[in-house]
C-alpha positions as CSV (number, residue, x, y, z in Angstrom):
1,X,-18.1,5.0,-6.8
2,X,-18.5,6.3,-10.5
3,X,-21.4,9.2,-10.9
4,X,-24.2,8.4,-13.3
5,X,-24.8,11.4,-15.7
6,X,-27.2,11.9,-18.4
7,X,-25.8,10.7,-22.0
8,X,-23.9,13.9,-23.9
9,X,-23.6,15.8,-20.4
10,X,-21.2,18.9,-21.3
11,X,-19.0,18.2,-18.3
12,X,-18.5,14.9,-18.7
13,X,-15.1,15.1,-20.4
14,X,-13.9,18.2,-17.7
15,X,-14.8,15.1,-15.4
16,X,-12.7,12.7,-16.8
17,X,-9.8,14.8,-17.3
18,X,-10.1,15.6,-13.3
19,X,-10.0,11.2,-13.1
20,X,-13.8,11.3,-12.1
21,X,-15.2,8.1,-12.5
22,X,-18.5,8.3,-15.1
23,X,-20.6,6.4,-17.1
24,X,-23.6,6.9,-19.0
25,X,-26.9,5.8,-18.5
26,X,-26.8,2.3,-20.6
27,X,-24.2,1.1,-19.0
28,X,-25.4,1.8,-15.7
29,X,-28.3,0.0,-16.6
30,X,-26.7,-3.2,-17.8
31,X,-23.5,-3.0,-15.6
32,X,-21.9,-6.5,-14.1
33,X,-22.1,-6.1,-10.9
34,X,-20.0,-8.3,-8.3
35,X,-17.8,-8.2,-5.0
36,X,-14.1,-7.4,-5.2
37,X,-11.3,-10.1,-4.4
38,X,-8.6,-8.2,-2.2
39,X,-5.8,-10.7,-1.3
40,X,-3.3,-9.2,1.5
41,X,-0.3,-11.1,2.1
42,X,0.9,-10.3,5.8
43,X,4.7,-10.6,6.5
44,X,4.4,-8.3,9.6
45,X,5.4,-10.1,13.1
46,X,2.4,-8.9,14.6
47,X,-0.7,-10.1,12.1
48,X,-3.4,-9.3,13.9
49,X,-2.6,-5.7,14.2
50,X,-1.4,-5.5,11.0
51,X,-4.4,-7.0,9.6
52,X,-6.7,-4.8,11.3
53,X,-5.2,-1.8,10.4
54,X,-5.7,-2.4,6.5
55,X,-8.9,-3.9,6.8
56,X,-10.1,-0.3,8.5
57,X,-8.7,1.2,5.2
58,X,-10.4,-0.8,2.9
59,X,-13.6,-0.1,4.9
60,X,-13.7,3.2,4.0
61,X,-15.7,2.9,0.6
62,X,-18.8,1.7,-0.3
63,X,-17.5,-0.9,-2.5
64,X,-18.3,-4.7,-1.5
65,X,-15.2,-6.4,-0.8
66,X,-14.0,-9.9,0.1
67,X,-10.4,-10.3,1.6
68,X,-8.6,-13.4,1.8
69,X,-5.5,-13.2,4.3
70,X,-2.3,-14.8,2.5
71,X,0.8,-15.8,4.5
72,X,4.2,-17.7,3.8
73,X,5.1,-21.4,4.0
74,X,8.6,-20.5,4.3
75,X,8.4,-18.6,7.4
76,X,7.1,-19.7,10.9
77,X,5.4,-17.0,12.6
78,X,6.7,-15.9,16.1
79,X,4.3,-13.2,17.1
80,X,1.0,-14.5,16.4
81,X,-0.9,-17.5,18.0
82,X,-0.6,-20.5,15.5
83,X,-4.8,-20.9,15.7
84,X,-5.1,-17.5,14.6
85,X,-3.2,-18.8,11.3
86,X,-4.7,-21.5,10.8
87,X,-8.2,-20.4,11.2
88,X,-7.9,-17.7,9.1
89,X,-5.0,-17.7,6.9
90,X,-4.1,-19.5,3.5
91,X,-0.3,-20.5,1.9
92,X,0.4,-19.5,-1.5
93,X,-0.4,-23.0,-2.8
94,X,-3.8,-22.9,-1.7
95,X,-4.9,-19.9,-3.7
96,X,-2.5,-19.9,-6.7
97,X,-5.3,-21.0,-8.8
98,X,-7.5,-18.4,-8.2
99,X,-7.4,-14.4,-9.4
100,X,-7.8,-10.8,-7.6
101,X,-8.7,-7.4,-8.0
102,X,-6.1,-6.2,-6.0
103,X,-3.5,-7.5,-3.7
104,X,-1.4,-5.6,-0.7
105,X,2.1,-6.8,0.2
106,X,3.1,-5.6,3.7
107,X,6.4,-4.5,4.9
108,X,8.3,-6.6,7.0
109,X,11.1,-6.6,9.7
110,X,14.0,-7.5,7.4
111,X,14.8,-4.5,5.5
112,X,18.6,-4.2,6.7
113,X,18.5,-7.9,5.6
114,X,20.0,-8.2,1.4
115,X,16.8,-9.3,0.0
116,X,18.0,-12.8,-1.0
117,X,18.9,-13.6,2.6
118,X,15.2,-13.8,3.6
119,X,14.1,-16.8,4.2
120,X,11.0,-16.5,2.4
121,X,12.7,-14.6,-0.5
122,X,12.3,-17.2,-3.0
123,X,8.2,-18.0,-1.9
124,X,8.3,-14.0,-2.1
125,X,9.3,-14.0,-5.7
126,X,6.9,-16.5,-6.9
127,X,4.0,-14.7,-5.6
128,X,4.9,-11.5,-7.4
129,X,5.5,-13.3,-10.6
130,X,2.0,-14.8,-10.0
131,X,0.5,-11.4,-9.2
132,X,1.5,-9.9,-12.9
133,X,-1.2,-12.6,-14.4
134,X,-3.5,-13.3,-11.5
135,X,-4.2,-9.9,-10.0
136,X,-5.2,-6.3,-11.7
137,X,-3.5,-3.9,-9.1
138,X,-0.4,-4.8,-6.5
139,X,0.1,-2.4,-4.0
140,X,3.4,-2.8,-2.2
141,X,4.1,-0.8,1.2
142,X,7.4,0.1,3.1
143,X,9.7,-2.9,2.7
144,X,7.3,-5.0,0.0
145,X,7.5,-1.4,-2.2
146,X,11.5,-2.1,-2.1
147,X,11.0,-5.8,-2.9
148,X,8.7,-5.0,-5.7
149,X,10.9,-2.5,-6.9
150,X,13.9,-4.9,-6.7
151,X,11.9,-7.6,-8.0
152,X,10.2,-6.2,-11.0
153,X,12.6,-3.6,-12.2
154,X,16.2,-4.4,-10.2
155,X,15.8,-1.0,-8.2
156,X,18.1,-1.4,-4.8
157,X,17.4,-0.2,-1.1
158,X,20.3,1.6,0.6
159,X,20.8,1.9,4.4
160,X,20.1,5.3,5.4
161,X,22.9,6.7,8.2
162,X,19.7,6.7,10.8
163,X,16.5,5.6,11.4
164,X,13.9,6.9,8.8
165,X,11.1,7.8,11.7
166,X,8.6,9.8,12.3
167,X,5.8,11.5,10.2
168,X,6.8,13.6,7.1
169,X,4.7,16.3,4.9
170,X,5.0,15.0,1.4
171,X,3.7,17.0,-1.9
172,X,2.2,15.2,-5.2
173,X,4.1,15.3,-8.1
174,X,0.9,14.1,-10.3
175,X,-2.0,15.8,-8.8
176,X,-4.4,14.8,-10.7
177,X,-3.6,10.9,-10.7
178,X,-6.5,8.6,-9.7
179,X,-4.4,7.9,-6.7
180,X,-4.3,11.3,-5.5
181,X,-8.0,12.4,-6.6
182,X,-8.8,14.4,-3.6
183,X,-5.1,15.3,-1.8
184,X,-4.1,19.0,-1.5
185,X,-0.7,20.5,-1.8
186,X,0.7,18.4,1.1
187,X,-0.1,15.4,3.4
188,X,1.9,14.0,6.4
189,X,2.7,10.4,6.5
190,X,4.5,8.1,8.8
191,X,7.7,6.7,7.9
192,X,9.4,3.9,9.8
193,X,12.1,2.3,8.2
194,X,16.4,2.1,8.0
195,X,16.6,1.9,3.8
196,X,15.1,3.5,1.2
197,X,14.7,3.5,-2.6
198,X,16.0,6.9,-4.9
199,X,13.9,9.1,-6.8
200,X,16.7,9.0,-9.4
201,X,16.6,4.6,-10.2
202,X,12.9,5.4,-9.9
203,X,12.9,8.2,-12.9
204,X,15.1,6.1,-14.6
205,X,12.3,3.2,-16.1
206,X,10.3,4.3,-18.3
207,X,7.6,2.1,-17.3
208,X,7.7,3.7,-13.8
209,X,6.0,7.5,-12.4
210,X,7.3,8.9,-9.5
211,X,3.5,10.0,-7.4
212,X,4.6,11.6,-4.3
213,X,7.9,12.8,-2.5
214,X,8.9,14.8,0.9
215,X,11.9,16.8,1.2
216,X,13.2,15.1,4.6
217,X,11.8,11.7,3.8
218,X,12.4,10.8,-0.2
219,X,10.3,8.9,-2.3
220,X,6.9,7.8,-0.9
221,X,4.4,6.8,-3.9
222,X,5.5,5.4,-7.6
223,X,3.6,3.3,-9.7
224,X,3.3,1.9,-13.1
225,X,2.3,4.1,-15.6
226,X,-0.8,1.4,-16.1
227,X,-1.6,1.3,-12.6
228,X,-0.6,-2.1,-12.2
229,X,2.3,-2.4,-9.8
230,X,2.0,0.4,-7.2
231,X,4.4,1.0,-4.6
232,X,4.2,3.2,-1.0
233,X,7.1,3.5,1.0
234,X,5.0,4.8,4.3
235,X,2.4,4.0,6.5
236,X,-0.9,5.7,5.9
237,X,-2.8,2.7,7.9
238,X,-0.7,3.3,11.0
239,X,-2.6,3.7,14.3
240,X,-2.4,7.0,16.0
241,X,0.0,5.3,18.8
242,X,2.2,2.8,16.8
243,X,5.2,5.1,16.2
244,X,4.9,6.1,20.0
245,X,4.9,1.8,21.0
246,X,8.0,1.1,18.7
247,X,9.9,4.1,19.9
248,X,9.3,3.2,23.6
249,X,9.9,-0.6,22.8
250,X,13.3,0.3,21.3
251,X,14.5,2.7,24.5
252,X,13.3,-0.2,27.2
253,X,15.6,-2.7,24.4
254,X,18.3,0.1,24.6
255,X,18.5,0.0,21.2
256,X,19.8,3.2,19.6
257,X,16.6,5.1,18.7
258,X,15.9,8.8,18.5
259,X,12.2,10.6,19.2
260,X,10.2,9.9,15.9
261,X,10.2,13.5,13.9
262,X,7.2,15.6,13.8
263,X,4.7,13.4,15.9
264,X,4.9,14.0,19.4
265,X,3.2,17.8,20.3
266,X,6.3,20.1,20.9
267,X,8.2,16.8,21.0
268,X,6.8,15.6,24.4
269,X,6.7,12.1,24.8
270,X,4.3,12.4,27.7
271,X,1.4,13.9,25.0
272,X,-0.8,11.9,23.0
273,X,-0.1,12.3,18.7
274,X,-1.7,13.7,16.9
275,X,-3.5,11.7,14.1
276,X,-3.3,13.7,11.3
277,X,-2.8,11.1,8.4
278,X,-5.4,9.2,9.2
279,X,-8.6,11.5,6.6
280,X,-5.4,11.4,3.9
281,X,-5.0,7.1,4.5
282,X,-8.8,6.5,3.6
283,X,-8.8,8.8,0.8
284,X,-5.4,6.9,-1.0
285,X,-7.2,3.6,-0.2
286,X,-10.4,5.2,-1.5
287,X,-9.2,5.8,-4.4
288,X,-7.0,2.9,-5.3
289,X,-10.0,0.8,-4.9
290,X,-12.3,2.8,-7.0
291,X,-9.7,2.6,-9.9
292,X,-9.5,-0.9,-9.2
293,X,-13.3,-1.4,-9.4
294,X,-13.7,1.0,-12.4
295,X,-10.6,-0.9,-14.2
296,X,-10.5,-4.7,-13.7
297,X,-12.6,-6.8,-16.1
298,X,-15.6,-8.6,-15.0
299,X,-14.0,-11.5,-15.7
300,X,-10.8,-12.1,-14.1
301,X,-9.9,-14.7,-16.0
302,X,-9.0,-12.5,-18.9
303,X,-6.2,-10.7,-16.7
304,X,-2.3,-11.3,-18.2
């Protein structure tokens, strides 16, 4: 939330230079006020976890939001009861009128897939058009940052020799961003994924800024320079045990899986994880939805 200070303050431009939300006295006194409009579109098997996960990091803030829940027509859903969908879950063509603050594409199960051999591809690619002139702020994660990335600016995914897994310390390349108001030198973040997008196609468009890298795991937050299309190859809203299900899901499929890095305490499988991305998870989320709030116009209607 942005800090009311007195009109002519002295610090108020130190502020700003830090990304510090603030506004003067008049215009907190005749400020539009209203809710935001988050849209998320799930592609993940599992929904409902999914679902809750991201709604527990939009929670963090004391912003008034209302989410609407998005899936594809293109795609049956296995993994999640058919009530659940249609009780609380909308197709593109019920909401493509409409504008949003901010949007969140998930990842999804399909990465090792070329991107125009999912089935939903083409629905995909509609939406994200769509989202250029009906929402202020896109954020993309894991697989969705490497569709965006394809999509918008014809960056590719390559298959990594093995299984990108585990949870990875990662350093800010823009610390003061108003994505990364708040992080310190370094933050861990899980990573779970079998492709990944180079810092070197990323540097490459000028209409791109590389956020946040790690040594072991690569790129991890870009964005556009205007804040629009934002993309995060990790998974700051995993739960503290999700890692720990898929790698034991994988060994009882005898599928070839190694011990996710860095997670388990002195790599015993029989100890709980840590959570230790969890503070660093709210904060990103935090923060992206104070910039949205601070930069989408009252009005959506005026977005293009």
């Amino acid at each position: 939330m942005p800090i009311t200070v007195p009109d002519g303050l002295p610090s108020i431009d130190l502020l700003r230079q830090e990304h510090i939300f603030t506004i003067n006295e008049y215009r907190a006194t005749h400020q539009d006020i209203r809710p935001l409009r988050i849209v998320l579109l799930n592609l993940m098997p599992k929904k409902i976890e999914t679902e809750t996960q991201l709604l527990r990091m939009l929670s963090n803030t004391p912003l008034q939001m209302e989410v609407e829940l998005l899936q594809v027509s293109s795609h049956k859903s296995k993994n999640t009861p058919q009530e659940h969908l249609l009780k609380f879950y909308k197709t593109f063509e019920e909401i493509r009128g409409e504008r949003f603050d901010g949007m969140i594409i998930t990842g999804a199960p399909v990465e090792q897939m070329p991107f125009e051999a999912v089935d939903y591809w083409q629905e995909l690619c509609q939406m994200m058009e769509w989202s250029k002139t009906h929402v202020f702020s896109t954020l993309h994660i894991c697989w969705g940052a490497q569709a965006g990335l394809y999509y918008h600016y014809r960056i590719p995914k390559y298959d990594l020799p093995q299984k990108m897994f585990g949870v990875f310390e990662h350093r800010p390349l823009c610390p003061t961003h108003e994505l990364l108001r708040g992080f310190g030198d370094c933050f861990p973040v899980p990573h779970s994924r079998h492709t990944e997008v180079r810092a070197q196609d990323i540097e490459r468009v000028d209409n791109l800024q590389l956020l946040a890298v790690s040594e072991e795991s690569g790129v991890h937050l870009a964005g556009s320079r205007d804040g629009r299309q934002l993309f995060v190859t990790g998974h700051w809203e995993y739960d503290r045990d999700t890692l720990a299900n898929e790698y034991r899901r994988d060994l009882a499929r005898h599928l070839p899986i190694e011990m996710p890095k860095h997670y388990f305490p002195s790599d015993d499988p029989s100890k709980e994880p840590l959570l230790t991305w969890r503070a660093y998870g709210s904060l990103f989320y935090s923060n992206w939805l104070n910039f949205v709030y601070q930069k989408t116009p009252f009005d959506l209607s005026g977005l293009d």
